[in-house]
Structures are given as structure tokens and as C-alpha cells.
C-alpha positions as CSV (number, residue, x, y, z in Angstrom):
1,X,6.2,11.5,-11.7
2,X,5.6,11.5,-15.6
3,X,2.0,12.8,-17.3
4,X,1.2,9.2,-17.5
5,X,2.5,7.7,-14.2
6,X,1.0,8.9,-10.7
7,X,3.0,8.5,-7.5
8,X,1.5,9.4,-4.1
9,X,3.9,8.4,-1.6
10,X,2.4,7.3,2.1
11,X,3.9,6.3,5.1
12,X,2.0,3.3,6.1
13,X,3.6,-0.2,4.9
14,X,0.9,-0.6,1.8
15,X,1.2,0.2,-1.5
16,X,-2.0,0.2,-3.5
17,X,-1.4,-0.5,-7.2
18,X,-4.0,0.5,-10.2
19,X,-2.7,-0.8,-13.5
20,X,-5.7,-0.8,-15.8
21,X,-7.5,2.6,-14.8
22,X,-6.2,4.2,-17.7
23,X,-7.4,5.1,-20.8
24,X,-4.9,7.4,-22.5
25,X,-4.2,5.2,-26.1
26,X,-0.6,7.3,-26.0
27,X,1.2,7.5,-29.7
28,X,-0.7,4.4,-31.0
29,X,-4.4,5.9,-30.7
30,X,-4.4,5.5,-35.2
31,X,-3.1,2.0,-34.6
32,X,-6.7,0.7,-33.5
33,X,-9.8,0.3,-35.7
34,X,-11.9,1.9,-32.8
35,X,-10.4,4.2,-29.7
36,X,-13.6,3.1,-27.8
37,X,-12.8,-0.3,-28.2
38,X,-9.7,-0.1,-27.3
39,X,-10.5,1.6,-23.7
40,X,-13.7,-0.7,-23.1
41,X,-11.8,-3.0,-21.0
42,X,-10.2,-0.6,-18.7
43,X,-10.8,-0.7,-15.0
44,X,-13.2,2.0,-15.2
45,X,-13.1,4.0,-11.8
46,X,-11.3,2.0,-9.1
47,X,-8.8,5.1,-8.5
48,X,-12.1,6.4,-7.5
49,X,-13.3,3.7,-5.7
50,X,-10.4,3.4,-3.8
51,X,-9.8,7.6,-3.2
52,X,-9.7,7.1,0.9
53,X,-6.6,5.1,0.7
54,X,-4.2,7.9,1.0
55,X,-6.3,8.8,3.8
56,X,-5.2,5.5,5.6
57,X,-1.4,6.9,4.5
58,X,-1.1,3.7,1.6
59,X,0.9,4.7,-1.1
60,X,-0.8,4.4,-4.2
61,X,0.8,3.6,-8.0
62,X,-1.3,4.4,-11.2
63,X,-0.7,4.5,-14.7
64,X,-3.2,6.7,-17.7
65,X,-1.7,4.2,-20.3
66,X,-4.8,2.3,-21.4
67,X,-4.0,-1.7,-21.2
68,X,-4.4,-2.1,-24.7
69,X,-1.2,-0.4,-25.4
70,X,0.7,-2.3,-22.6
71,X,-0.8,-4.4,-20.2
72,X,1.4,-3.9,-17.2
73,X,0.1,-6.8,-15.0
74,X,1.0,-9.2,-17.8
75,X,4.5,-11.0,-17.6
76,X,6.8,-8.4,-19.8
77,X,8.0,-11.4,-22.4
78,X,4.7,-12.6,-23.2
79,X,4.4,-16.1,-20.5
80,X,0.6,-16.8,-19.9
81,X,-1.0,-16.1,-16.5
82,X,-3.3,-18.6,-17.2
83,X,-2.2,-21.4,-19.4
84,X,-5.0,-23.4,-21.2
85,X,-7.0,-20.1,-20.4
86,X,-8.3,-17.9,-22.6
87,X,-6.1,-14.5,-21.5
88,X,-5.0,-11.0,-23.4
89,X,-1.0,-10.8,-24.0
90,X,1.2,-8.0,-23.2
91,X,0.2,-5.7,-26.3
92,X,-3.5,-7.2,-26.8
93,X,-4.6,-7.9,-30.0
94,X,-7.9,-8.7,-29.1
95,X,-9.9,-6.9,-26.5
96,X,-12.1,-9.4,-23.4
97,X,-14.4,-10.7,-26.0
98,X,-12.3,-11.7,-28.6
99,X,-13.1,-8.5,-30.9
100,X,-9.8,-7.9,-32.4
101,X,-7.9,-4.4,-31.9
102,X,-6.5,-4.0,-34.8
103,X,-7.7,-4.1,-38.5
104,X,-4.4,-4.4,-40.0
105,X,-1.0,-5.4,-38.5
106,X,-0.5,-5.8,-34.5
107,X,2.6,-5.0,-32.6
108,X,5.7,-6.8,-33.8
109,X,8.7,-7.9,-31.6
110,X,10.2,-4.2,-31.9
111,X,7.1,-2.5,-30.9
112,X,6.1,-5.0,-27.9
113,X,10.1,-3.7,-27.0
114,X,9.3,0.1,-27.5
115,X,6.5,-0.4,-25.2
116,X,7.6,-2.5,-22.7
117,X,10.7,0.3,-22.3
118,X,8.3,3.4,-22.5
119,X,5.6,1.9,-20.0
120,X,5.9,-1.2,-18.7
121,X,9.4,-0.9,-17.0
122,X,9.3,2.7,-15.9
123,X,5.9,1.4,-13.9
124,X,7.0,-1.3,-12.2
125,X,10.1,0.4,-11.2
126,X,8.2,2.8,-9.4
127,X,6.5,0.0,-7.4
128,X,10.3,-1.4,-6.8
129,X,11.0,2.1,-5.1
130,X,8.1,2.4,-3.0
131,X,8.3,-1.3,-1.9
132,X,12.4,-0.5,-1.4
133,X,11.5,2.8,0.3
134,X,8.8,1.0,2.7
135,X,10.7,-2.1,3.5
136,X,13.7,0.0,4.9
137,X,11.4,1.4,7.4
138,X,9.1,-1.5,7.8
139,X,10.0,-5.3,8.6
140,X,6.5,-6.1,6.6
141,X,4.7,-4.8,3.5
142,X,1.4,-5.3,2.0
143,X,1.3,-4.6,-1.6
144,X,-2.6,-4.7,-2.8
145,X,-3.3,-4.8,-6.6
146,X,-6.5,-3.3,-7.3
147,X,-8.8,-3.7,-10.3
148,X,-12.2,-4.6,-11.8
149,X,-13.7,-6.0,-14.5
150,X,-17.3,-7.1,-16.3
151,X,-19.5,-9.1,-14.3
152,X,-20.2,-11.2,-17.5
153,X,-17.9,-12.0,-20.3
154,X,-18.0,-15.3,-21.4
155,X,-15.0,-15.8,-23.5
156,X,-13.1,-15.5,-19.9
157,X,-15.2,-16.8,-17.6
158,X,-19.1,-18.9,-16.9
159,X,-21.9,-17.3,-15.4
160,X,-22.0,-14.0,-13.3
161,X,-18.3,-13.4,-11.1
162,X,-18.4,-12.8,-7.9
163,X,-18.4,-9.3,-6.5
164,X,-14.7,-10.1,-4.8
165,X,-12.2,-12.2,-6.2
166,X,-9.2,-12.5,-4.4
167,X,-6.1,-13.3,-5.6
168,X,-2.8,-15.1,-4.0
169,X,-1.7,-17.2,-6.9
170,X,-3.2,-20.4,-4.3
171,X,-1.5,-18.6,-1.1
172,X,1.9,-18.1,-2.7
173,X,2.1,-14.7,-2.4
174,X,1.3,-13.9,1.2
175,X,0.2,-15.2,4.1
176,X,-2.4,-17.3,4.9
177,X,-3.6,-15.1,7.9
178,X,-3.9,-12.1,5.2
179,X,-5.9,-13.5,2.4
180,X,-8.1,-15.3,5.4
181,X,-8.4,-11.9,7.1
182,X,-9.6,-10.2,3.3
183,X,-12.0,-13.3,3.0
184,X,-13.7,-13.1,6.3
185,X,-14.4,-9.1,5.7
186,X,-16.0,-10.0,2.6
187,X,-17.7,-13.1,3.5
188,X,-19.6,-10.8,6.1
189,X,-20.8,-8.5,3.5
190,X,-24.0,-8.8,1.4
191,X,-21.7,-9.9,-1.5
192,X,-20.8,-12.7,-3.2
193,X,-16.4,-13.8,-3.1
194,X,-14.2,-16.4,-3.8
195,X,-9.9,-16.4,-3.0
196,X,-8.5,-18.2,-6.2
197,X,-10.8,-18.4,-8.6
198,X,-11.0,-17.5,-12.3
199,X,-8.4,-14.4,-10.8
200,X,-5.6,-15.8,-9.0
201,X,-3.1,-12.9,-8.9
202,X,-1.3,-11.3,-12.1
203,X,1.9,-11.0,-12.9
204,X,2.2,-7.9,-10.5
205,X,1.3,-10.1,-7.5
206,X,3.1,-13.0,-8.3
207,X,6.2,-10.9,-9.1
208,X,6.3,-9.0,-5.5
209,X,4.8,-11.6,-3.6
210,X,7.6,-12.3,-1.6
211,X,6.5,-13.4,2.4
212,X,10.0,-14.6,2.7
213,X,11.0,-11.3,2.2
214,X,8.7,-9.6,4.2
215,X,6.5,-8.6,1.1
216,X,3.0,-9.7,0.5
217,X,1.3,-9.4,-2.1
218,X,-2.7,-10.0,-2.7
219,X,-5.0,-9.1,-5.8
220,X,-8.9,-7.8,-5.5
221,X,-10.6,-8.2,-8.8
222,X,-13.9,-6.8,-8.3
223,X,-17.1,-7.1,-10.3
224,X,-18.3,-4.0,-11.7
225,X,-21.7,-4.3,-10.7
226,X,-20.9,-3.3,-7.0
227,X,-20.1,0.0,-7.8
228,X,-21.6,1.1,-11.4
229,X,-24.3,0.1,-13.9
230,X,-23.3,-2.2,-16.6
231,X,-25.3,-2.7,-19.7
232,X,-26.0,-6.0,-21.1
233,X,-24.3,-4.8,-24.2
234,X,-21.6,-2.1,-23.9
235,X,-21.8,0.2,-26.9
236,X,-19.9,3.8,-27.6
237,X,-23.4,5.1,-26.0
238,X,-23.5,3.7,-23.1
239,X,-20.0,2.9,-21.8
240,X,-18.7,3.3,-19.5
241,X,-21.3,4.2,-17.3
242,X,-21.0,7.3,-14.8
243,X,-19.3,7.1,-11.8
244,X,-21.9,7.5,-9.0
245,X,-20.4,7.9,-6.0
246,X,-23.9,7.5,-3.8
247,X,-24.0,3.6,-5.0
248,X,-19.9,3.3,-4.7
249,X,-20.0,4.2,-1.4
250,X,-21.2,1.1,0.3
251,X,-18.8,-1.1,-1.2
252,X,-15.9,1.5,-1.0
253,X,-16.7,1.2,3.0
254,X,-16.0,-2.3,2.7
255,X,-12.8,-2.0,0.9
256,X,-11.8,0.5,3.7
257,X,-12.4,-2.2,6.1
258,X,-9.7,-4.5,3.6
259,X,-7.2,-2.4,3.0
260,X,-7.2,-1.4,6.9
261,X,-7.1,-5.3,7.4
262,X,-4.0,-5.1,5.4
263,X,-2.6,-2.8,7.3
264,X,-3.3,-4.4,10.5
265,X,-2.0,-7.6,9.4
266,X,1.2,-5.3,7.8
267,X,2.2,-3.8,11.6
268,X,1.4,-6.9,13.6
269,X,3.6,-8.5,12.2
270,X,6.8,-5.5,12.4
271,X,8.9,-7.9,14.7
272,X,8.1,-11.0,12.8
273,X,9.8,-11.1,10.1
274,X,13.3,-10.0,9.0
């Protein structure tokens, strides 16, 4: 473990995975024309949201660095997620909106590098370890990607998102019994969901997503809303909104019921696959 990287190590085949909660703006804070900008578009609380996962014995990964330094669920050489989409690269120069991050120069090619050593590859080969140390003692692993984001933002997306957006880059990264058995738990909620929408699955899911392999991989996007207030105009005053853990709880129950899906899904199939 590092002062920016946080490692819980479970026993239970599932590693949960929280790449934008961070907000630390590292040696580059001066770089920005506004520090608050520059953490507006974190995942604000879903380490929170998700605290009763190392209950369930998951193994969870999290990094402080705020995205806008390094975007760790982005592909590490700068390939869109989302071609023909409008997206944020690996060091964003603009923020979800289209404000720009910087007011003079952005990263060059020796910075993105600097970054992508100092952050970027030290996290993800922490998630290789855990997934390595897992596998070896279980035939079938669920690796769960967990983030939120803005109910509205226009530049990315029409209209209001859906409360749960499921991600399997169009079932490539795990089975279709998983992602069906994620979908049904939140079809039965109160709350609106859709499996491959606007979110399909970032780099981090399409990278592990390995069923072959006996690694599965699956992204929740969630909508803000379900958990926290959001403001029809986020401003330094008000955001990002408390965290409130009497309206988090009911949708934090129904994550328990997905993540438990996952690992019922994860152990039923121990003799399955090789």
C-alpha cells in the first residue's frame, strides 16, 4: 500500500475496483486553473456507498489520485472507449462538460509518461495481484468496477441516465448468466437500468474481462441521484454535496444484493471452468 493506493485484501473470489473516488490533485494541483474543477467530476462517495463489501470478504482496490491527473479506467496510450463519442482522455484536458482544465499548456507526451508510470501502472498492477492471488485459489473470479457519475450532463449523454448502468462491453466480458443475474436485481428495484448503454465497460473491464480465463469482469455506473443531492448547477458552494448515509442506504442495500449475486454466480461456478 502507497498514501495514494488502498488495498484491502478479501478472501471471497471478487475484487471491487474504485478508480475515480479520488480527489487528491498530487504534484500538478498549480497545473489547473481551478482545484474544484478539477475534482468536480470525481466519483464522489462510492467507497462509501459500497463500505459493506469487505464485509461480504471482496477485495476492494482504490486510488486518492483525482481522474484529472490520470484517468485510470482509460486505455494507458490514449485509444477511445467510445469512438465517435464525446469522452475525456487519459490526462483530461477538459473536464464532463467541456470546461477546459487548463489555462495554459496540457500534458505533453513526457508528462502523460510520468503519469501513466507514477499512477496508472502501479494501480492496475495491484488489480493484476489480487486477480493472480484469487485465481490461484479460485477456478472463477468476479472483478466489479464501481463508479458514478451526474445524472445530467449533456455533452456525454441525452436526457436523465438511468440509476444503473451496467457495463459488459455487449456481453464480452463475462457471462451472460452474470450481467442477467445484475439486471434482474435491478429491474426489481424502484429504479430505472439499462446493461450497455451510454456506459458499456471501460478500459478496466474490458482489459480483465477474460471468461475464458475464468475472469469476469462487469461495470456499475450509477447515477448520483440515488444516493446524494445534485444541484442543477454544481458550483464551489454546493459541490459536492454531503454524504448522507440515511438516503444511501436504500440503494447501498440493493448493491449488497449485486455484489452478493456476484459472488453467487463467482462459486457456482468453482468446477466449471478451468
Amino acid at each position: 500500500m502507497t498514501d495514494w493506493l488502498e488495498i484491502h485484501r478479501g478472501a471471497a473470489p471478487l475484487v471491487v475496483a474504485f478508480p475515480h473516488t479520488g480527489s487528491d490533485l498530487a504534484d500538478v494541483d498549480g497545473a489547473f486553473r481551478s482545484p474544484w474543477l478539477a475534482r468536480r467530476d470525481a466519483d464522489w462517495w462510492v467507497d462509501r456507498l459500497y463500505v459493506f463489501a469487505r464485509d461480504l470478504g471482496a477485495t476492494t482496490v482504490r486510488t486518492t489520485i483525482s481522474r484529472s491527473v490520470i484517468d485510470v479506467n482509460r486505455d494507458p496510450f490514449g485509444v477511445s472507449l467510445y469512438p465517435g463519442q464525446a469522452t475525456t482522455e487519459l490526462c483530461p484536458t477538459t473536464d464532463f462538460d467541456g470546461e477546459p482544465l487548463y489555462d495554459g499548456e496540457v500534458p505533453d507526451d513526457e508528462e502523460v509518461a510520468r503519469r501513466r508510470a507514477r499512477w496508472f501502472r502501479p494501480y492496475h498492477a495491484a488489480i493484476d495481484d489480487e486477480l493472480a492471488r484469487l485465481r490461484s485459489e479460485h477456478p472463477t473470479v468476479v472483478l466489479y468496477d464501481a463508479h458514478s457519475i451526474r445524472s445530467r450532463i449533456p455533452r456525454l449523454f441525452d436526457g436523465e441516465l438511468p440509476q444503473f448502468n451496467i457495463g459488459t462491453n455487449g456481453g464480452e466480458t463475462c457471462d451472460a448468466a452474470l450481467a442477467g443475474a445484475v439486471a434482474a436485481i435491478c429491474a426489481q428495484s424502484d429504479h430505472s437500468h439499462v446493461l450497455n448503454g451510454r456506459f458499456r465497460g471501460g478500459w478496466t473491464t474490458r482489459h480483465y474481462g477474460q471468461p475464458a480465463k475464468g475472469i469476469h469482469a462487469i461495470q456499475m455506473e450509477l447515477a448520483i441521484r440515488g444516493y446524494a443531492d445534485e444541484p442543477d448547477m454544481p458550483t464551489p458552494a454546493n459541490w459536492p454535496t454531503p454524504y448522507n448515509p440515511e438516503r444511501a442506504a436504500p440503494l447501498a442495500a440493493i448493491l449488497s444484493d449485486i455484489l452478493k449475486a456476484c459472488l453467487a454466480f463467482a462459486y457456482s461456478h468453482q468446477s466449471q471452468e478451468d
